[in-house]
N, C-alpha and C positions, 0 to 999 in steps of 0.2 A: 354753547358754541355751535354755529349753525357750517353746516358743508355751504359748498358754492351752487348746491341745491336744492337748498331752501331748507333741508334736515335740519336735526342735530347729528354729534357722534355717536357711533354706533357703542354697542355694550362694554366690546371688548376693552377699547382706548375707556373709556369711561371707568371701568372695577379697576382700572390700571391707575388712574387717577385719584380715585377713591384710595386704594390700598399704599399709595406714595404719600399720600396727605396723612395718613394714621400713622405710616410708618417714620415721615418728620416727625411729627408731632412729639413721637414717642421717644425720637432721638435726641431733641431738642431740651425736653424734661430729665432723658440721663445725662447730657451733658451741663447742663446745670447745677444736678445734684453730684454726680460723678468729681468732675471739674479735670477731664484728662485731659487737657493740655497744659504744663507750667507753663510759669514764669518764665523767659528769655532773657531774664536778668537775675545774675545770684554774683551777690558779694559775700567775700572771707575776708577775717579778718586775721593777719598772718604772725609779725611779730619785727621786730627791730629788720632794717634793711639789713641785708648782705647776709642777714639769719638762718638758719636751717627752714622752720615757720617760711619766709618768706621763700627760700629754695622750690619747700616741696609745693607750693599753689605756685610756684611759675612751671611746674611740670604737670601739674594739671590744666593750666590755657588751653594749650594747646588742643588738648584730648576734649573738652569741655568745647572748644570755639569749631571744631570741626560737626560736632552735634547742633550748632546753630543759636550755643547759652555764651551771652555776655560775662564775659567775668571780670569781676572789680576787685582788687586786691586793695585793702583798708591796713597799712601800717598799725603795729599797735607796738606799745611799750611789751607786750609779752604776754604769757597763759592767763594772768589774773583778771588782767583787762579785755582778753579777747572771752573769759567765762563770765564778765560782766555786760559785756555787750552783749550776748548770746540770750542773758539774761532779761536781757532791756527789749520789749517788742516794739519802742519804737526809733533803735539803733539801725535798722536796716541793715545789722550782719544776719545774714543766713545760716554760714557753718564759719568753722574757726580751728586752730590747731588748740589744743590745751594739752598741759604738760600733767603727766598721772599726781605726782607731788600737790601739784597746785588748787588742783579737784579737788583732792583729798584734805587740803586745808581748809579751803574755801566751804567746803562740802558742811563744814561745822556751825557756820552762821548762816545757812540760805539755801534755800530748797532749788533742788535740780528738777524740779516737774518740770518744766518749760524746756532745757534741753536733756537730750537725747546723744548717747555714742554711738557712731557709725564703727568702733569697733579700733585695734591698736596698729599704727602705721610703722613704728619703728622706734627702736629700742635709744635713748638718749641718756650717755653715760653725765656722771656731774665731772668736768675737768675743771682741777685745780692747778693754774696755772701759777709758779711762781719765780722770782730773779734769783737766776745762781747767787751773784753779790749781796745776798743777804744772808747767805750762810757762812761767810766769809767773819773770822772773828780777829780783832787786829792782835796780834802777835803768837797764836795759837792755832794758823792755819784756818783749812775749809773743816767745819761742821756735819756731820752726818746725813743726809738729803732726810728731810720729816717723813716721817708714814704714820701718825694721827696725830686729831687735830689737835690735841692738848699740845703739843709743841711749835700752833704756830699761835700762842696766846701774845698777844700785845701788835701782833704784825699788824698792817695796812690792809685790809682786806675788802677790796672790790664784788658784790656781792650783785650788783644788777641795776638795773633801773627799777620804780615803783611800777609796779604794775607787772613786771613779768615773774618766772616763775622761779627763777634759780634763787631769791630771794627765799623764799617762802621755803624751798627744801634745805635751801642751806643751814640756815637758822634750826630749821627741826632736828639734824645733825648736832651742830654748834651747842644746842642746848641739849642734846643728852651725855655731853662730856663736862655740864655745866659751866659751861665758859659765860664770860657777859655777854650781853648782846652789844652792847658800845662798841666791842673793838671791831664791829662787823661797817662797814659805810656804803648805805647807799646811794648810787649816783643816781643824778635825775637828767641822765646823759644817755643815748642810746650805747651799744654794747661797744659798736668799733671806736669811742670813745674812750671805755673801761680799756681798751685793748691797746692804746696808743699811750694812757697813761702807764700799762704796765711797763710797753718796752722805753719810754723816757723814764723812768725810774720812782714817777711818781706814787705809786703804790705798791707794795712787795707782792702782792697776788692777786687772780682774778680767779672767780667762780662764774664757769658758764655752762650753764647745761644744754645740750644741743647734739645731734646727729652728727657721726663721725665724718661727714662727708662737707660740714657747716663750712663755708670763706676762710672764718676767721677761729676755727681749729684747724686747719690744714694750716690754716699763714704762721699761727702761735707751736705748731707742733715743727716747726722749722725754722724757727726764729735762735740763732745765737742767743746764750744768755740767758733761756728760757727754760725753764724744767716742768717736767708735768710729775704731780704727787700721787705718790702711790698710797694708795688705801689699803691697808694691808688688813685692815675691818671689817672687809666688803663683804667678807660672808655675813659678819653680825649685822651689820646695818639691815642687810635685806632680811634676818629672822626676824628683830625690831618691827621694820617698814613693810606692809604688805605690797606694795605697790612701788619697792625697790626692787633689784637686779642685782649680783652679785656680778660683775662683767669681769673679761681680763682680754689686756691691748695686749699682742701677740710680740714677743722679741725681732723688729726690724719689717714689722707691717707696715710703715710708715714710710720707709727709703732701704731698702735690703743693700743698696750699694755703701749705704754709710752707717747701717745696722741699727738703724731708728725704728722705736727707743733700742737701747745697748741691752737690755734686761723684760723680761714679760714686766706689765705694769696692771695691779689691780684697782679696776674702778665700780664706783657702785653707780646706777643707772635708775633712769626711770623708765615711761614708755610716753611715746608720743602718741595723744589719742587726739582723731578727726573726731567732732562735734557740732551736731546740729539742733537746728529748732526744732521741736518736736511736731509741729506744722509746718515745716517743710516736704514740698510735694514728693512725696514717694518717688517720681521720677527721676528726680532730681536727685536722691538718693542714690538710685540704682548707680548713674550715670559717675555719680561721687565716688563712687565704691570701684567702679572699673576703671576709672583715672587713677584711684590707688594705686589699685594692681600692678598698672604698668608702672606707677612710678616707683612704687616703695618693693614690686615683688624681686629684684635682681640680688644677688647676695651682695654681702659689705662685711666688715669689718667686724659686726658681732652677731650677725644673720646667716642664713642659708638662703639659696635660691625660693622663693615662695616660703619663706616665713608669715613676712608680711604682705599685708593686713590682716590679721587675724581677731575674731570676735570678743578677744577679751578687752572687757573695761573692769576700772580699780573700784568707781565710785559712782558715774553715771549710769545709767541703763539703759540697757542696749537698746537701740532701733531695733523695731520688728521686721520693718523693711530689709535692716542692715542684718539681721536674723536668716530672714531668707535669703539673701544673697549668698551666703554664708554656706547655707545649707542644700543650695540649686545652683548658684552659681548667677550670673547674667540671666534676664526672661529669656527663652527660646525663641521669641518671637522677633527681638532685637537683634538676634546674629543669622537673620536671615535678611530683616526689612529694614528700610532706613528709620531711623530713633521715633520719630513723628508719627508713623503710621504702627509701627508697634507699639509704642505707647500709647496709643488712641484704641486698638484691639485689646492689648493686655486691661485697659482701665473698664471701656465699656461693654465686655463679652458679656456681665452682665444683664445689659441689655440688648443686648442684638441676640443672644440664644434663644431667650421668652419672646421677641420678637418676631423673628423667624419662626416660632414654634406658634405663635398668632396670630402669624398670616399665612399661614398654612392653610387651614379652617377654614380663615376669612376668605382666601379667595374662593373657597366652594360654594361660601355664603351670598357671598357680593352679586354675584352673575346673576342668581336668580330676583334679588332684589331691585337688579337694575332693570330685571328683564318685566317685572311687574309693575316698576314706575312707567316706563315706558308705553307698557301696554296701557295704564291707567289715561295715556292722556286720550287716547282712541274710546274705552269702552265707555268713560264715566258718563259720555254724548248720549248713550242707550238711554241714558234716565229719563233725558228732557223727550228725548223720541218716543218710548214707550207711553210717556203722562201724554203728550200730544194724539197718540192715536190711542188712547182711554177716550179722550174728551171726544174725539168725532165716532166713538160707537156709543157714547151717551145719547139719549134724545133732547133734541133740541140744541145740539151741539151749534156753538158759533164759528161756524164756516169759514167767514172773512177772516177772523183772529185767529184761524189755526194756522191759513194757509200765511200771513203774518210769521207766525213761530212760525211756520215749517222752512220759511223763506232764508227767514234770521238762523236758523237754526246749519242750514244750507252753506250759508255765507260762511259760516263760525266754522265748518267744517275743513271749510277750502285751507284754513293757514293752521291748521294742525301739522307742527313739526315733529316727525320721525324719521330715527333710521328707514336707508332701504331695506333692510330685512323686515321692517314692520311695516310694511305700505300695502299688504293683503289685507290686514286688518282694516286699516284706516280706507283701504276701497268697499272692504264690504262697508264698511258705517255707510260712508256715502251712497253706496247703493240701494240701502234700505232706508237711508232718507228722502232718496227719490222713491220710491214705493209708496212712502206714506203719501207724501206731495202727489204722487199721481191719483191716489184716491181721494183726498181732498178734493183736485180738479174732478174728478168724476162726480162727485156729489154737489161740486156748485154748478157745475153744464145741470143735472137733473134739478136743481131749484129752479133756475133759471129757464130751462126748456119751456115752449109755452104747450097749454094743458093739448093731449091726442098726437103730441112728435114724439116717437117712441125715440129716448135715447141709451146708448149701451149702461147696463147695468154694473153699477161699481160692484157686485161681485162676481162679473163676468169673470172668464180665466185670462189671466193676467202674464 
């Protein structure tokens, strides 16, 4: 790169330029291997509309869209088929709710390497919904309300659609009281379906396992007509169930002006675990984990304030990511900088410390290297001038051929580009290429002189 006189740039800009081109280079090969920036697009795959699954990924949007990540919500029949997509890598679901029961069945036929728990969002009682008038016996009055399940053998019993989870725990229930499994029906109906059948009369009960806060439990826990079963079991099941809850609905949690329910009600529960792809960017992780918090950390009905999320899983294994979160909290680096550039420091600090710690060095190194190319284009001239004034203190030196080279030699000098800090050097060259040239001239005026015209001696003082 030449100045607007005739140079090139000086040292300085130059090690400056030298030291940006290693320190790309360098940044370019961590970000390759590193890979710190996700995806800007992450789909979950939730569960029946109007679901709880589909609730709590509409309270993550938000927290997720302000970060600058597209979020796609993927209906699904429920936990069985969202731990099967999760499973599939070329489902395109990233993370997904799954319900602890469902893991845990599922968990018998097929390996969970592939996903990963980000750890337990909230506690999901099993409600067992069913119709007063089916206790109702003709001429013997109302019937005693059920408290297990051996007494509702033969009923109608609405159990889920394929694919989700209330299925899969019911049944494990069902079948430790040895009931058939026939009298159980599943629909291949999403849930607000099961829930329209109940209150037309079409079925005597429905089983929905889902967070107390779900549509279509607050709509059925205030529904005329409606009764929720008490589990009066619920401590056995959960010693049975590792990955059960012995829970109990509080007397008039529900409407305190109309004393709903009239009486505490014992229910046994699962947990609702967030799950991801185990290649899922760590970022994305984190980000996953603090859309939690806000959503699931507020108290409810069988939590405390900052219960949830907490790092227990039933059957998966925990993210390490979701490990450290756990254990630090949020990076520090994100609740000071916006998500982009903290994430880009927290992924690469691995390389920008050994970076910085290699151009430290280097720039002590560069300067002088620059400073000896530079000088190189001035001295390396000496060589050809030195053999030139060998040749004219040989005898019989060829005179006209020196002064030839000396002339070329002259020429070549004049468009030598350097800094101005280097143009001492580059005048002495040319000054002692005229030196030589003047002696050359001296010894061809003395060939030439005709013989008795004294002319001055080329080694007069000069």
């Amino acid at each position: 790169m030449r100045s607007r006189h005739g140079g090139f740039i000086a040292a300085g800009p130059v090690t400056l330029v030298a030291l940006l081109l290693v320190a790309a280079l360098v940044l370019w090969l961590g970000w390759r291997v590193l890979q710190p920036t996700p995806d800007k697009r992450l789909v979950m795959a939730t569960g029946p509309e109007q679901g709880a699954y589909d609730d709590f990924a509409k309270r993550y949007r938000p927290f997720l869209q302000a970060q600058g990540i597209e979020v796609v919500l993927r209906a699904t029949q429920g936990s069985s088929e969202n731990l099967a997509l999760l499973r599939n890598p070329r489902s395109g679901v990233h993370a997904a709710f799954v319900q602890g029961g469902a893991v845990a069945d599922a968990a018998d036929g097929a390996a969970n390497d592939a996903v990963m728990s980000l750890g337990s969002m909230a506690l999901e009682p099993l409600w067992l919904f069913y119709r007063s008038d089916r206790l109702k016996r003709p001429q013997k009055g109302d019937a005693a309300p059920p408290d297990r399940l051996t007494q509702l053998a033969g009923w109608r019993i609405d159990v889920g659609p394929e694919g989700g989870g209330t299925a899969a725990l019911f049944k494990q229930l069902w079948a430790e009281h040895d009931l058939p499994l026939q009298d159980l029906q599943r629909s291949s109906q999403a849930t607000v379906h099961g829930v329209l059948d109940l209150v037309q009369g079409k079925v005597d009960a429905l089983a929905i396992v889902s967070a107390a806060d779900a549509p279509l439990v607050q709509y059925l826990l205030r529904t005329p007509g409606v009764q929720l079963f008490d589990f009066v079991q619920a401590e056995a099941y959960a010693r049975r169930f590792a990955f059960l809850h012995a829970l109990k609905l509080p007397r008039g949690v529900v409407n305190l002006a109309a004393d709903l329910p009239p009486q505490d009600v014992q229910l046994v529960g699962a947990t609702a675990q967030l799950a991801a792809r185990e290649d899922l960017h760590p970022a994305l992780v984190q980000l996953l984990l603090q859309a939690a918090r806000q959503a699931h950390g507020e108290a409810g009905w069988f939590q405390r304030s900052g219960d949830f999320p907490q790092p227990s899983a039933d059957v998966l294994p925990l993210s390490p990511e979701a490990e450290r979160f756990y254990r630090q909290g949020p990076p520090w680096l994100q609740r000071h900088l916006p998500f982009w550039l903290a994430n880009f420091l927290d992924r690469m600090w691995i390389v920008l410390l050994p970076l910085l710690a290699a151009l430290l060095p280097l720039s002590r190194i560069v300067p002088p290297l620059v400073t000896l190319r530079l000088r190189s284009r001035v001295y390396r001239w000496y060589a050809d001038l030195r053999a030139i004034e060998k040749s004219l203190e040989a005898p019989g030196a060829d005179l006209p051929e020196l002064r030839r080279q000396i002339n070329s030699l002259d020429a070549q000098t004049e468009h030598i580009g350097v800094p101005l800090s280097f143009t001492n050097e580059l005048y002495d060259l040319r000054g002692h290429v005229h030196m030589v040239r003047k002696r050359i001239q001296l010894r061809l005026a003395d060939t030439s002189a005709p013989s008795g015209t004294i002319q001055p001696s080329a080694e007069s003082p000069r």
